[in-house]
VMD Tcl script that draws the C-alpha trace (Angstrom):
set ca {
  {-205.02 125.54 -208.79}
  {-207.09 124.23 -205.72}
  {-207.61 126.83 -202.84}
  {-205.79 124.29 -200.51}
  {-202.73 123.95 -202.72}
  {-202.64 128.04 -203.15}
  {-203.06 128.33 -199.47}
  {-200.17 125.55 -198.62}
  {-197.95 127.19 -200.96}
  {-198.42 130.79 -200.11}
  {-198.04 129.46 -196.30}
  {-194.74 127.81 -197.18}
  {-193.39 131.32 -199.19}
  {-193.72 133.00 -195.66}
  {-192.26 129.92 -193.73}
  {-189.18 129.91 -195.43}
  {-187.58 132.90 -194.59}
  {-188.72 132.41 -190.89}
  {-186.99 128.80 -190.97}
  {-183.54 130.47 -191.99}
  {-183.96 132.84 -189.65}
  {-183.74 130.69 -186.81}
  {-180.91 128.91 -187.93}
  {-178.46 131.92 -188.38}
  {-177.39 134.04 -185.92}
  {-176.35 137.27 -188.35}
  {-177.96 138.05 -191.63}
  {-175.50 137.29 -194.47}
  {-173.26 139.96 -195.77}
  {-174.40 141.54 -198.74}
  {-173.61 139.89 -201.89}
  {-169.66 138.76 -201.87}
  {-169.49 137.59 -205.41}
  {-171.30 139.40 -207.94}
  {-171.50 135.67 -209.82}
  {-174.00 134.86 -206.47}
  {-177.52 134.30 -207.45}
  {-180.22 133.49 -205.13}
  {-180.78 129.74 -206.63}
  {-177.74 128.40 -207.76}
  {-176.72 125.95 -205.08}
  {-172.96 125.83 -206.65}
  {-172.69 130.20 -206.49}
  {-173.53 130.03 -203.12}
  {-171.03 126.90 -202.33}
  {-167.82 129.15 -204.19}
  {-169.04 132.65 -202.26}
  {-168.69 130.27 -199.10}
  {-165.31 129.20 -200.10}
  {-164.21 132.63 -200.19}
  {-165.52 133.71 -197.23}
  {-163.43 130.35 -195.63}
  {-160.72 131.49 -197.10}
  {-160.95 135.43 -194.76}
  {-161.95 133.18 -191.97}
  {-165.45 134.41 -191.64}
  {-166.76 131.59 -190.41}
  {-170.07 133.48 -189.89}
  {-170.84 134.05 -193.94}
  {-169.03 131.25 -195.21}
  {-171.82 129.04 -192.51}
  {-174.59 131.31 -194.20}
  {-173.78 130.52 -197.71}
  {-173.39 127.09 -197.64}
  {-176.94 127.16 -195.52}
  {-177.89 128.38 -199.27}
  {-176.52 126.38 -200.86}
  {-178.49 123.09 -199.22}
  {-181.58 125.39 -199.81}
  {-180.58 126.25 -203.91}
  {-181.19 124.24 -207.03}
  {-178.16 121.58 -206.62}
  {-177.06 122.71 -209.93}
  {-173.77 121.10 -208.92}
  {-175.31 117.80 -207.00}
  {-172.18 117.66 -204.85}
  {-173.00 120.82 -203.39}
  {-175.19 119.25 -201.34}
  {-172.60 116.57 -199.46}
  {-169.80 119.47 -199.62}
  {-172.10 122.16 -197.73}
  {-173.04 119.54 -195.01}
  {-169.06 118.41 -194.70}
  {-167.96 122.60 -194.53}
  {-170.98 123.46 -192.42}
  {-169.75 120.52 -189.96}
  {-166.29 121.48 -190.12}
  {-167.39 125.19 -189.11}
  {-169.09 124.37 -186.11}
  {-166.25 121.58 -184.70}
  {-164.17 124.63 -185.34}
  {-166.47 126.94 -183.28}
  {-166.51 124.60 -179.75}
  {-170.33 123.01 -181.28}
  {-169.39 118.84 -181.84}
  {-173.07 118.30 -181.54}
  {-173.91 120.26 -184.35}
  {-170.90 119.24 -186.42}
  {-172.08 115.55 -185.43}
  {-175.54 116.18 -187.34}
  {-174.03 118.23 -190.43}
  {-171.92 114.74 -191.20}
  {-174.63 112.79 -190.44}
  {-176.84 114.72 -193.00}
  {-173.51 114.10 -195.14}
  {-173.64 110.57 -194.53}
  {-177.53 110.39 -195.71}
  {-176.77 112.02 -199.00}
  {-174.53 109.12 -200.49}
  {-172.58 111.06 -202.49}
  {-169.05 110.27 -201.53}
  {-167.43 113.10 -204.41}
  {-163.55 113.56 -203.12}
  {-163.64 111.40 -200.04}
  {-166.73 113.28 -198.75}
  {-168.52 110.27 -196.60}
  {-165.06 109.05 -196.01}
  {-164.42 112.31 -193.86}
  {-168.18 112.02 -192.33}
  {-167.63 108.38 -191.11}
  {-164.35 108.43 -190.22}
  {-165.11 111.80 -187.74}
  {-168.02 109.57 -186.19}
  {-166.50 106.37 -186.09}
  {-164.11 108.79 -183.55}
  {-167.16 110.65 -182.17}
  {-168.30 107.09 -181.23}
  {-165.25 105.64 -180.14}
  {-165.02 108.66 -177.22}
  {-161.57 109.49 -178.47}
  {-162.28 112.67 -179.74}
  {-160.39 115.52 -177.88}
  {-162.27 118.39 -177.98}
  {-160.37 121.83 -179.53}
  {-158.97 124.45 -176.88}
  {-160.60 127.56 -178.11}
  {-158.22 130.13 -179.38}
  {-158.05 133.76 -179.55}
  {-156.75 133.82 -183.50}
  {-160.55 134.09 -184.86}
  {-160.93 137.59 -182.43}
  {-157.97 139.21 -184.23}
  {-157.80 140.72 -187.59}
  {-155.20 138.15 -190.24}
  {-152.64 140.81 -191.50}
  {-150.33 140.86 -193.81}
  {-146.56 142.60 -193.89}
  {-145.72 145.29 -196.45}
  {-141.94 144.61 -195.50}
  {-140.91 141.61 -194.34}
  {-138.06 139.36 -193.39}
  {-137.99 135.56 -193.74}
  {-138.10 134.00 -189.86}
  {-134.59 131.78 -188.94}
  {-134.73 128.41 -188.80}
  {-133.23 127.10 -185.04}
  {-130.45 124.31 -185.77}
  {-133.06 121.65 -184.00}
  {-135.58 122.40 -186.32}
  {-133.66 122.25 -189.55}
  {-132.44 118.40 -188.49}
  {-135.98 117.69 -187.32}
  {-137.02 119.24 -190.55}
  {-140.08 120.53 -188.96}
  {-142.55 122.78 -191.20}
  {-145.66 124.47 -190.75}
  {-146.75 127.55 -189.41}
  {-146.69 129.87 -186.12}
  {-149.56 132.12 -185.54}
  {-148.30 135.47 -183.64}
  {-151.00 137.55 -181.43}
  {-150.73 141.00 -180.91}
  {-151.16 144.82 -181.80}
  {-150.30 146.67 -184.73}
  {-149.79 149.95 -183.94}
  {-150.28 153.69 -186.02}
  {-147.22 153.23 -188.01}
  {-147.60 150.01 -188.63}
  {-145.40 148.18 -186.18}
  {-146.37 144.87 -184.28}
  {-145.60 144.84 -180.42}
  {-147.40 142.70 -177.49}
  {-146.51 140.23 -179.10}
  {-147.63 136.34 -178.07}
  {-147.70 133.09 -179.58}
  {-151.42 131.92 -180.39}
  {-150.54 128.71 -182.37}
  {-147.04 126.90 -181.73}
  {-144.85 124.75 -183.66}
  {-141.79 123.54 -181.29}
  {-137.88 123.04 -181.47}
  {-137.33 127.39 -180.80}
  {-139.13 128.32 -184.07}
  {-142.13 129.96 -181.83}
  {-139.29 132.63 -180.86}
  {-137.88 132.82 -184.14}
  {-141.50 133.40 -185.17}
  {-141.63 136.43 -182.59}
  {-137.94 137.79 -183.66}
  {-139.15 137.78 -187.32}
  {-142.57 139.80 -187.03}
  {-140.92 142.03 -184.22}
  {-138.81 143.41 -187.78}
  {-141.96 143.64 -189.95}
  {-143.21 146.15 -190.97}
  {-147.33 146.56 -191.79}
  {-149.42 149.14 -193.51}
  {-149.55 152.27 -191.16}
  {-153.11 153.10 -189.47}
  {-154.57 156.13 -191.49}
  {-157.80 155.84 -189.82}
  {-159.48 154.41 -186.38}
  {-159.22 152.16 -184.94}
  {-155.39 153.32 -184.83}
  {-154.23 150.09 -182.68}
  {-155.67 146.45 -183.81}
  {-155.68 143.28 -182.34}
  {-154.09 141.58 -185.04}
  {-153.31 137.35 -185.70}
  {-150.03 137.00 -187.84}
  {-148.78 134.06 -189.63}
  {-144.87 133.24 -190.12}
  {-144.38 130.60 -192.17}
  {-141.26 128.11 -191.89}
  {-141.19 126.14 -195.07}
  {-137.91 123.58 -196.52}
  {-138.13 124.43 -200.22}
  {-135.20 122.07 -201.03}
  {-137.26 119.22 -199.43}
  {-137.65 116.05 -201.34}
  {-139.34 113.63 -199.32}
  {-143.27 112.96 -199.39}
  {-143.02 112.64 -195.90}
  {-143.09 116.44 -193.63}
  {-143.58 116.91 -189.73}
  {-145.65 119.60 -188.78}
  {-145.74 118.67 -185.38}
  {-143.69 117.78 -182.05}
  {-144.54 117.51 -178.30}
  {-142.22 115.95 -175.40}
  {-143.82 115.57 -172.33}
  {-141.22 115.59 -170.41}
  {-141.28 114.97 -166.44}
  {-140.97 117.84 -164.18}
  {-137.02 117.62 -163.33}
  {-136.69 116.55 -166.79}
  {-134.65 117.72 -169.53}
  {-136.35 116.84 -172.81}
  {-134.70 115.53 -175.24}
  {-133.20 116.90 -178.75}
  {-133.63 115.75 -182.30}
  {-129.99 114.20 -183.37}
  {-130.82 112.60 -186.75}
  {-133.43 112.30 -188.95}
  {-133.82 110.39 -192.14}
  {-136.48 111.09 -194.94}
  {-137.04 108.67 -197.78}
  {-136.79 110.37 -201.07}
  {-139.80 109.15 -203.78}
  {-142.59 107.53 -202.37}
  {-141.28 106.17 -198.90}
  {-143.70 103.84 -198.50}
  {-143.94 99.73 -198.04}
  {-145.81 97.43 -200.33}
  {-148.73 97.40 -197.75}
  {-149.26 101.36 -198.17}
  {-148.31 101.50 -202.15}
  {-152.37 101.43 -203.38}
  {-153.39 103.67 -200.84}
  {-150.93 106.25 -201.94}
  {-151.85 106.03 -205.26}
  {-155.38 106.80 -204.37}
  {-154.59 109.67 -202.36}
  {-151.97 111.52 -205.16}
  {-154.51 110.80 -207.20}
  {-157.57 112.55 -205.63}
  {-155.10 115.29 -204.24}
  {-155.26 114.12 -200.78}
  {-153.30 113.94 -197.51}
  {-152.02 111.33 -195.59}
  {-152.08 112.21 -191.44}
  {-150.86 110.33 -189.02}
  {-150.48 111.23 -185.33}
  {-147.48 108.80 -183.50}
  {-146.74 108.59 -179.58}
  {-143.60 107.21 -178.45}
  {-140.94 107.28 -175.67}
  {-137.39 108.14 -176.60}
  {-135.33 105.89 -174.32}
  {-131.90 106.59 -172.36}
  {-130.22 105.30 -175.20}
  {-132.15 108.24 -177.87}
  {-133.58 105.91 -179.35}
  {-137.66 106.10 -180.27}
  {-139.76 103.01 -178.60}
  {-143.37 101.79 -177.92}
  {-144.88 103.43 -180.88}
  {-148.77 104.05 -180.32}
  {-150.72 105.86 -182.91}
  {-153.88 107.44 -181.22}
  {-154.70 109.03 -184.90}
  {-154.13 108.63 -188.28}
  {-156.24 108.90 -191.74}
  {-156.27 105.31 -192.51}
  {-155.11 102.07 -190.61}
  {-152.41 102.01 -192.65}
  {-150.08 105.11 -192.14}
  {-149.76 103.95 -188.46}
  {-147.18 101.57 -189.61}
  {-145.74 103.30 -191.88}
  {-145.01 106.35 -189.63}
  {-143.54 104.01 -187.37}
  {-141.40 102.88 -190.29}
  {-139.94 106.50 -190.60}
  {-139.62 107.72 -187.01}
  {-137.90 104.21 -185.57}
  {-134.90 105.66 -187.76}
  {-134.57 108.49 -186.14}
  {-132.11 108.83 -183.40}
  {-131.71 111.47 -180.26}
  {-129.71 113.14 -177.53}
  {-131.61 111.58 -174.83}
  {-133.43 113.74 -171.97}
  {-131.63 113.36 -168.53}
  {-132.58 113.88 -164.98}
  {-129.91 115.12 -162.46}
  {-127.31 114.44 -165.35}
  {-128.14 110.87 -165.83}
  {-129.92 109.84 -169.23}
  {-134.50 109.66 -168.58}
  {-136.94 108.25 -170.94}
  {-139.52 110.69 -172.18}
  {-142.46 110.50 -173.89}
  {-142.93 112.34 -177.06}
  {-145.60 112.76 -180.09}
  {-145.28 114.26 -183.80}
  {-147.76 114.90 -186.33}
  {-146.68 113.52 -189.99}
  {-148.09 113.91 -193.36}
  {-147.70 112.37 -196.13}
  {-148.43 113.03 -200.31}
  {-146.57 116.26 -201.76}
  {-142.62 117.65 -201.52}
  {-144.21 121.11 -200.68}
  {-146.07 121.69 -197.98}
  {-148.20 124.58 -198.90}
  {-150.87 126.99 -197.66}
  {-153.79 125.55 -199.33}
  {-152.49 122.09 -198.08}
  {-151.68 122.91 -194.44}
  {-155.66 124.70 -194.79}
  {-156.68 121.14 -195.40}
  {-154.63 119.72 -192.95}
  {-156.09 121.81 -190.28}
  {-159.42 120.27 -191.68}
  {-158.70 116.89 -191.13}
  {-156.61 116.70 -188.27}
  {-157.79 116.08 -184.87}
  {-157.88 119.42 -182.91}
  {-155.88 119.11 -179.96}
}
mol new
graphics top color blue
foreach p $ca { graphics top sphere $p radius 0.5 }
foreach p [lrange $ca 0 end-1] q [lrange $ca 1 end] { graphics top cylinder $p $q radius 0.2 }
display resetview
């Protein structure tokens, strides 16, 4: 080998671990996975899947930085590290970053489970200007715990007609014997199900502190879930802006399409998404007139051109009590998130829905 070439290469061997350096903050945990090697692009990929799933953001950014950097044993490693790595830091408050990891996405042109579909549709918004940027939250400070003893949380009568599902995160402290008190709602849901939420973990019980710290900060999940649900279609989402001296309004009726639920327009794109294992999202404004009934539909988001009308389709059946000022009936606007694609809305599904959802 030519002097020059050993020389280059030799140079490079030192570079390297400089390079990473500079582009993360921590060192990586020690080895997560024992199945982790230091090559394998697709070992690193499934360690930072795991670490996604504890929400440490931190690792999970690390390992998918190794993954670009393996041997793209898995090819699609490469698109899927750029789309997580991206997804990370528009989690974290850091758009411009997350603007360059789906660019690099885009550049690959691998498009393996909707990945360049995700990258152009988040700068086709990035462009637009219509992307609200995420309130940071306290929930990544606190530890995720789980009950020992637990109760399920009430549905509120609202709620159950509204059918709204999804999931309140709680804030708060668990104490030496394992008790949960300050408590505060981090993440909320609507229609009195935040203080169900609160009534529910105030019963729990956790695993006792044998050790210090003996008082955490801790983030707790209560799930509210309608197992006997049949309809592809779920809220997991409702806000009424209601005008100060305004009583909002209630949900009265609400009708849910068992099977599909979809016109002829939306029928192929459906198929395409059950078929990939893929959500429909769509995010629909309206104002619910003196008479209850929903009007001037607007659809600010949505995952494809399509659900817009179909949303619209569902919610312009529904009906309320309407809100009132000084006794006399008030229009007020409102907006609900709606998905679309699978009778139960699970964890790993609501995971991905916080994924592709605009953060508000």
């Amino acid at each position: 080998m030519p002097d020059w070439m050993r020389t280059f290469g030799m140079a490079a061997m030192v570079c390297l671990p400089l390079a990473s350096g500079v582009c993360q903050d921590t060192p990586p945990v020690a080895v997560h996975r024992s199945q982790r090697t230091d090559e394998s692009s697709l070992a690193h990929y499934r360690v930072g899947e795991a670490y996604l799933k504890e929400d440490n953001l931190q690792a999970a950014a690390n390992e998918f930085r190794e993954a670009l950097n393996g041997n793209l044993d898995a090819p699609w490693t490469a698109v899927w590290s750029n789309i997580q790595l991206a997804r990370i830091f528009d989690a974290t408050g850091q758009h411009e970053r997350a603007v360059n990891e789906y660019r690099q996405a885009q550049r690959t042109g691998d498009n393996t489970n909707g990945a360049l579909d995700e990258a152009n549709n988040y700068l086709e918004h990035a462009r637009g200007a219509i992307y609200i940027a995420p309130v940071p939250t306290p929930v990544l400070t606190r530890t995720p715990v789980d009950p020992i003893q637990q109760t399920d949380p009430e549905y509120t009568d609202e709620a159950r007609i509204a059918e709204l599902e999804g999931t309140v995160v709680v804030g708060g402290l668990i104490d030496e014997e394992g008790f949960a008190r300050n408590l505060e709602v981090v993440t909320p849901l609507g229609l009195g199900l935040d203080e169900k939420a609160i009534e529910a973990v105030e019963q729990w019980h956790f695993a006792p502190r044998t050790q210090p710290p003996f008082t955490i900060k801790a983030a707790i999940s209560v799930t509210f879930r309608l197992p006997s649900k049949r309809s592809l279609w779920h809220l997991i989402g409702v806000r009424f802006d209601a005008p100060a001296g305004v009583a909002r309004p209630t949900f009265a009726s609400t009708l849910y399409p068992i099977g599909a639920g979809l016109g002829p327009e939306a029928m192929e794109e459906g198929r395409v998404l059950v078929a990939i294992g893929r959500l429909a999202t769509a995010e629909l404004t309206f104002d619910v007139d003196e008479h209850g009934v929903p009007t001037n539909f607007r659809t600010p988001n949505a995952s494809e051109a399509v659900w817009g009308p179909e949303a619209t389709a569902l919610v312009g059946q529904w009906r309320f009590t309407p809100g009132t000022k000084n006794g006399f009936p008030s229009p007020v606007p409102c907006t609900v998130d709606l998905v679309w694609g699978e009778k139960e809305l699970t964890k790993d599904l609501e995971r991905q829905l916080h994924d592709v959802l605009t953060p508000r």
